[in-house]
N, C-alpha and C positions, 0 to 999 in steps of 0.2 A: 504494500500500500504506500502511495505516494503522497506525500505531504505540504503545503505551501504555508508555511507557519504556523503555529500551536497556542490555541488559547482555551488553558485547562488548569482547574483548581485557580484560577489567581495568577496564573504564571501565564505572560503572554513572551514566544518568543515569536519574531518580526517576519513579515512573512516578504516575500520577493518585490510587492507591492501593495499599498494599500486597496483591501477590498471589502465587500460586505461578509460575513459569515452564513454559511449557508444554514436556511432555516432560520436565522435572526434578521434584525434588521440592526444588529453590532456591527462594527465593522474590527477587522485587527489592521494594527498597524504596521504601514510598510518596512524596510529597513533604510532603503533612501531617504524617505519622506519624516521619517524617524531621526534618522541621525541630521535630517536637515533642519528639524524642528529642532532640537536641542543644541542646534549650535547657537542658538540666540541666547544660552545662558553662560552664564563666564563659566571658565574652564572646562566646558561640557565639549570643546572642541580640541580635547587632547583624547577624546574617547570615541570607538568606533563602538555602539550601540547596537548589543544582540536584540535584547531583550527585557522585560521588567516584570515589576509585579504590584506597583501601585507604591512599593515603597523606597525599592533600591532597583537598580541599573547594571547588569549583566554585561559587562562589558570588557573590550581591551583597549587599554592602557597604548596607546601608541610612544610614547616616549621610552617609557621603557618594557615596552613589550611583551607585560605581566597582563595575563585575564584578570579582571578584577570582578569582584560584587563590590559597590559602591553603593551610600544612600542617594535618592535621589536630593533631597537638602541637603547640601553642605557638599557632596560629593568624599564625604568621608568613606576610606577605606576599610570593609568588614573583613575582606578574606582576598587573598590572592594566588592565583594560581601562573604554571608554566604552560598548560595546554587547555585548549578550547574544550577538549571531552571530558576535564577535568571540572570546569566553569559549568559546563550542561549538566554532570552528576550533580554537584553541588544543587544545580536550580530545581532538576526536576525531585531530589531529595527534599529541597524542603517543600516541597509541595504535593507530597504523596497523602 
């Protein structure tokens, strides 16, 4: 089964483009139109934006190349990782 982003339990990761959810009238959000919206906040533009969950930000770290979980306020650092399938364990754990 093929998938174009994930929005389950609370955890939305960003799908290819933003579109409506099938069967809702929600929509998920894209990962372009995502990381493009968040550049308008300060330092939200040192980060490439997976995905979220209303609280923190699922993301990599471009400067220094660490996946991070970051809050969405303050952009405080919770956890960091070296690999993306590392970052995905992490999100889809806490959201089981």
């Amino acid at each position: 089964m093929l998938a174009d982003g994930l929005d389950w339990n609370g955890l939305v990761i960003y799908a290819s483009k933003r579109s409506q959810l099938v069967g809702s009238a929600r929509t998920i959000e894209g990962f372009i139109e995502g990381n493009i919206d968040y550049r308008d906040f300060d330092n939200c533009s040192d980060y490439l934006i997976f995905g979220d969950d209303g609280t923190v930000l699922f993301a990599l770290q471009t400067k220094t190349q660490k996946y991070q979980v970051v809050t969405i306020v303050g952009l405080t650092v919770l956890e960091s990782f070296d690999s993306f399938d590392d970052l995905l364990s992490n999100a889809f754990n806490g959201h089981l």
